[in-house]
N, C-alpha and C positions, 0 to 999 in steps of 0.2 A: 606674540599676542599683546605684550606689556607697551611694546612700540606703539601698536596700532590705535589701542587706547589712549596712549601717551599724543598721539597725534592730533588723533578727532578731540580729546579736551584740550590741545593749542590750539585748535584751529576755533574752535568755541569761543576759549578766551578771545581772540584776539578777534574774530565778530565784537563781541561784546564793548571790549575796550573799544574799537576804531568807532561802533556806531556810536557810540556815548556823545560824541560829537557830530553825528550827523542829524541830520535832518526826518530821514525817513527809516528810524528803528522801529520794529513792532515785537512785540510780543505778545504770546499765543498760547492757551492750554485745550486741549479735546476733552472735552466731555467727555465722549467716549469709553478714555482709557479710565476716567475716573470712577465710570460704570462698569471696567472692567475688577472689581473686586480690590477699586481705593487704588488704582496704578496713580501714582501722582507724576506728573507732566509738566513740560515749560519749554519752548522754540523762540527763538530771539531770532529774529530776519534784517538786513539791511540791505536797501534796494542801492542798485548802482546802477543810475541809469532810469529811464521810461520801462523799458521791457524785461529789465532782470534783477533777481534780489537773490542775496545768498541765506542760509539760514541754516543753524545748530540748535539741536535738541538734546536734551534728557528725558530720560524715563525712569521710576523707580517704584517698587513694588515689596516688600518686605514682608508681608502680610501671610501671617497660617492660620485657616479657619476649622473650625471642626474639633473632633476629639480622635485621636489614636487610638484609645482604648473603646470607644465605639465604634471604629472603623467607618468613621464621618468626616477624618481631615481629610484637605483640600486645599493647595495653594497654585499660584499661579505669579508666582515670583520673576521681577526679573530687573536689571541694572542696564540701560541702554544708552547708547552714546549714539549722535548722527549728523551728520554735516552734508550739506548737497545744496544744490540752486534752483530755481524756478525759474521757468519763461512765461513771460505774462505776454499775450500777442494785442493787446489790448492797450493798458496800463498798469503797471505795479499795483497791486493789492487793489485792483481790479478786475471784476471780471473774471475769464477762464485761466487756468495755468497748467500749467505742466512742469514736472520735477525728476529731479535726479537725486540719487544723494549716498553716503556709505554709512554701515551702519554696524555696531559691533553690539553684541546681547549677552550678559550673563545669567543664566536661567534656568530655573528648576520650579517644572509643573508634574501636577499628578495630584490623583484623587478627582480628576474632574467630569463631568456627566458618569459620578459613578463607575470608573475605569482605574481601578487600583496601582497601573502600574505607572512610576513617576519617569520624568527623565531629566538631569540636572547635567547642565552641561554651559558651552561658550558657541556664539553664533558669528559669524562676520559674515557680510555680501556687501550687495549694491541693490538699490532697488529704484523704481520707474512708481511715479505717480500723478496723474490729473485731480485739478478740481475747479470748484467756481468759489468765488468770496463775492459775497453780496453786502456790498456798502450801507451798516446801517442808521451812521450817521459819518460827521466829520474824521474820530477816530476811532472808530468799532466797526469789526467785519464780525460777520459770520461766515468760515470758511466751510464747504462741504467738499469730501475729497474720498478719491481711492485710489490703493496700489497694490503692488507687490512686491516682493525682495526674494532673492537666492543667492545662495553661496552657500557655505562648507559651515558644519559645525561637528565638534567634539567634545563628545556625552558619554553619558554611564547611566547604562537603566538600571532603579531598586522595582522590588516587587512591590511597595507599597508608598503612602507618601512621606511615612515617618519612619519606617523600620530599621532601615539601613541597610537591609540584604540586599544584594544585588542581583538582579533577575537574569535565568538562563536561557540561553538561545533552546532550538529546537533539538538543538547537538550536543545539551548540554555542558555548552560553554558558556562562562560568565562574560555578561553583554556591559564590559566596561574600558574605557579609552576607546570607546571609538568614533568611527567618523563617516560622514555622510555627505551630500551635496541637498539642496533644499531648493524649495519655489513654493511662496509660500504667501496668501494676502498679508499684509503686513500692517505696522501701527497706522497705515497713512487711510486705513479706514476712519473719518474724522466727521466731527461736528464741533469745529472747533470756535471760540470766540476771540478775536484778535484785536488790542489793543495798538495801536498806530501813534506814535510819536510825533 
């Protein structure tokens, strides 16, 4: 798993370094995530080319709301790393796109709509995404977008969002190291604002 990460922040970096020099860097934060309970955000993209741009992302969420002893906390924690590309049929940061990309998640939710039991765990897939950017000057988009992601993740459910116990199956086995396959909308639900170099 340490690889995988190891990977998607080289490949970040090394966007980042190479656009420094180019022409056509953008960067990007969603709204969105930042509505989702302060997730703070940042995509750096560099187009190669009329029809395609590559692009890395971070996600980070640290944040516990609530009280334990009221049984009110609730987070929605999470550390994300993503790398992938768009096809623009159009022009770069223009118009409609379409995306690809990989994405690794560290994450522990619970307490949320009132649902006591939490799940902290690690995520990896791949996920598919569309959207449109609407040019609203020289170098500011506003991008609208949607996706989704699947792959495999491995968790350990507690019964609450602070306790630490760990919560039992219906067999009375403790629901911990395990693992799953997922499909799932993912961050690329967006209203994002993009900054174009």
């Amino acid at each position: 798993m340490k690889n995988i990460i190891l990977s998607i922040a080289l490949l970040l970096l090394l966007c980042l370094t190479h656009s420094l020099f180019a022409q056509e860097l953008s960067l990007s934060t969603n709204l969105l995530d930042w509505a989702n309970l302060g997730t703070a955000n940042l995509q750096a993209g560099y187009s190669f080319g009329r029809h395609a741009s590559l692009h890395a992302g971070v996600r980070y969420n640290n944040w516990n709301y609530g009280s334990a002893e009221r049984r009110t906390a609730f987070q929605n924690r999470a550390r994300t790393l993503s790398a992938g590309a768009r096809y623009w049929p159009w022009s770069v940061y223009s118009s409609w796109w379409f995306g690809m990309k990989a994405q690794v998640e560290e994450y522990n939710r619970g307490g949320l709509l009132r649902r006591a039991q939490t799940e902290e765990g690690v995520a990896a897939g791949l996920g598919l995404a569309l959207g449109y950017s609407r040019m609203l000057s020289e170098q500011w988009n506003l991008d609208l977008g949607v996706g989704f992601w699947g792959g495999k993740t491995w968790y350990t459910q507690y019964r609450c969002p602070r306790c630490g116990r760990i919560r039992l199956d219906e067999d009375g086995n403790p629901v911990r190291d395990a693992t799953k396959w997922f499909l799932l909308p993912s961050n690329d639900l967006q209203i994002s604002l993009t900054y174009i170099f």
